[in-house]
C-alpha positions as CSV (number, residue, x, y, z in Angstrom):
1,X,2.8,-37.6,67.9
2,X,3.6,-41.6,67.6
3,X,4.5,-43.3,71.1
4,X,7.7,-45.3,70.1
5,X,9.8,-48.3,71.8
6,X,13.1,-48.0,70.4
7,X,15.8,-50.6,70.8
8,X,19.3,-49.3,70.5
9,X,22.4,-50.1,70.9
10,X,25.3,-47.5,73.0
11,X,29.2,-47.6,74.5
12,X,30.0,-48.0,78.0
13,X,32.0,-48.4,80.4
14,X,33.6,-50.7,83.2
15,X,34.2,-48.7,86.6
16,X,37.8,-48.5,87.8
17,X,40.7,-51.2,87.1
18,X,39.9,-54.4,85.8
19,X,41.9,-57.4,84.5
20,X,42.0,-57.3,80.8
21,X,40.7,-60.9,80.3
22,X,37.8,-59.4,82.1
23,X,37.9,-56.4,79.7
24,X,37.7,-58.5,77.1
25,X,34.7,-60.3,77.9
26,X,32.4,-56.9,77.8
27,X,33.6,-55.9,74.9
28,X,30.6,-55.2,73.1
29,X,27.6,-52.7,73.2
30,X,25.0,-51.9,75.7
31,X,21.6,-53.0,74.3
32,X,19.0,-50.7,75.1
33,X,15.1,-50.0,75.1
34,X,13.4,-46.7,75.1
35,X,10.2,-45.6,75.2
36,X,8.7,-41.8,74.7
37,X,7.0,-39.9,72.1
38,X,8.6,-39.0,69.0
39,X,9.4,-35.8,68.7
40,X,11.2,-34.9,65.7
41,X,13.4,-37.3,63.0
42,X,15.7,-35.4,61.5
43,X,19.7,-34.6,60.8
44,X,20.5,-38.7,61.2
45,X,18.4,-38.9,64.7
46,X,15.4,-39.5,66.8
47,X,14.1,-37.1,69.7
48,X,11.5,-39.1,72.1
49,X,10.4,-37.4,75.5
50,X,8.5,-39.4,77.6
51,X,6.5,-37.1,79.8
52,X,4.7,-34.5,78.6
53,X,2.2,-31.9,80.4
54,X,0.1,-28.5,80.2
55,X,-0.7,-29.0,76.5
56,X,-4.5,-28.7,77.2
57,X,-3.8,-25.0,79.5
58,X,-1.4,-23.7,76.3
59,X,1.7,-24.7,77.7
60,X,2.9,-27.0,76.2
61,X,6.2,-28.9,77.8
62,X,8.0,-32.1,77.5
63,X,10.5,-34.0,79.9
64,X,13.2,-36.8,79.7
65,X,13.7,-36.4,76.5
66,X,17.0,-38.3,74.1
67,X,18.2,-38.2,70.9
68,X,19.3,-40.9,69.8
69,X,21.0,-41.3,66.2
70,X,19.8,-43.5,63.7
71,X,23.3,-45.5,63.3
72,X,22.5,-46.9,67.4
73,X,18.7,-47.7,66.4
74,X,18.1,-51.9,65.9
75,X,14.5,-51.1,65.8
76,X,11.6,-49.4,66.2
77,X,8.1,-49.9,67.2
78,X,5.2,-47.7,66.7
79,X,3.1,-48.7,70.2
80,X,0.1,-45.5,69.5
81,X,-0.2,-43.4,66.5
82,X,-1.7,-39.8,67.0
C-alpha cells in the first residue's frame, strides 16, 4: 500500500443563526488535508485508513478510515510507496 496526503475540498456548515451578510462571506468549501494509506480506488473514490495493526500476527485490521470521492480531490501526493 501507498501512504497518501490528499487535499480535498468538502461542504459545511455555520452553527445556529447568522446574519446573511455573514453567510455570505463563508460561502465557499472547506479545504482539507488527509493523510492514511490507500486502500482501494475505485467506483469514483479513494479509501485511505490511517492506522493499521496485527498484519504481522494474521490479523490484519485498519482504523480511521474515509472515502473520499474523486470530484472533492485537488490533489494527491504519494509520501511512501509499498
Amino acid at each position: 500500500m501507498k501512504l497518501v496526503l490528499i487535499d480535498w475540498i468538502d461542504s459545511h456548515s455555520g452553527r445556529g443563526w447568522q446574519a446573511v451578510e455573514q453567510l455570505e462571506t463563508t460561502a465557499e468549501p472547506l479545504y482539507c488535508r488527509s493523510v492514511g494509506w490507500l486502500l482501494k480506488e475505485s467506483n469514483g473514490c479513494k479509501v485511505i485508513v490511517p492506522h493499521l495493526a496485527g498484519e504481522k500476527q494474521g490479523c490484519f485490521q485498519g482504523c480511521g478510515d474515509i472515502t473520499i470521492p474523486n470530484k472533492a480531490i485537488l490533489k494527491t501526493t504519494i509520501l511512501r510507496g509499498k
